[in-house]
N, C-alpha and C positions, 0 to 999 in steps of 0.2 A: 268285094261282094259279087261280081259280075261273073268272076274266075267260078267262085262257087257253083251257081246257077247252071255255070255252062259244063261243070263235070256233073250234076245233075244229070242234066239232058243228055249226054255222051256216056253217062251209066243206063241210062234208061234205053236208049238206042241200042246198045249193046246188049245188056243182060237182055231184052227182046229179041236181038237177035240170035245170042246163044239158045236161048229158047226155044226159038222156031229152028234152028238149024242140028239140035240134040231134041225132038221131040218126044215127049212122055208126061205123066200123072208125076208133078211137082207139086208142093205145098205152099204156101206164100204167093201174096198178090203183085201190085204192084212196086210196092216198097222194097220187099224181098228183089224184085226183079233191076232194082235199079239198084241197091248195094251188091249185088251180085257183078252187076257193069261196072261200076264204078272199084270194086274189091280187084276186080281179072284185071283193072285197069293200072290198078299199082303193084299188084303183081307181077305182070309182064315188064313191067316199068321196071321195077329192082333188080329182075333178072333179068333183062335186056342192058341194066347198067353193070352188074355181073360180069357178065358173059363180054360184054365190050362195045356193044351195038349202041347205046347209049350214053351219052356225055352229063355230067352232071350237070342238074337243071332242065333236062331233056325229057319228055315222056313218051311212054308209050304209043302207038298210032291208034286209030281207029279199027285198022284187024287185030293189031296184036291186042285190043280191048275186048275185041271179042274172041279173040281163043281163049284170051285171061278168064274171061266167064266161064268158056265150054269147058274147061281145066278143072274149075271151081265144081259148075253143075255137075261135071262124073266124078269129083272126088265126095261131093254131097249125096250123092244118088248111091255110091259105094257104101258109106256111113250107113246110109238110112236102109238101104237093102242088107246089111249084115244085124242089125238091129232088127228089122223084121223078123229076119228068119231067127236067130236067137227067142225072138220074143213065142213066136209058133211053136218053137223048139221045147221052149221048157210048159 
């Protein structure tokens, strides 16, 4: 239970600071903000065990948690900006 709690707070640390460090007009509050942390966090985690940096069992650090985010938020911000403009479009 306790493990939970603390990828919580270690997504929420994170997706905040992807946040503040890729600054713009995002959707989603808090919630969004902490599965965004906690999502770049297993992200980097699978490909850090990929890639070879990672041993199984092993997770991601607290930067590579927040790139996992900043990853996330420009590939989100991609989506939603080609949908905008399609949407203007037609």
């Amino acid at each position: 239970m306790l493990s939970v709690i603390w990828y919580i707070i270690i997504g929420a640390v994170a997706g905040s600071l992807a946040k503040l460090f890729m600054p713009g007009k995002d959707g989603g509050g808090f919630i969004v903000t902490v599965l965004l942390g906690i999502a770049g966090s297993l992200l980097f985690t699978y490909l850090g065990r990929l890639i070879g940096w990672y041993n199984e069992g092993d997770s991601a650090g607290f930067i590579a948690s927040i790139l996992g985010a900043m990853v996330l938020l420009g590939i989100y911000r991609l989506i939603k900006g080609k949908g905008a403009a399609k949407a203007i479009k037609d």
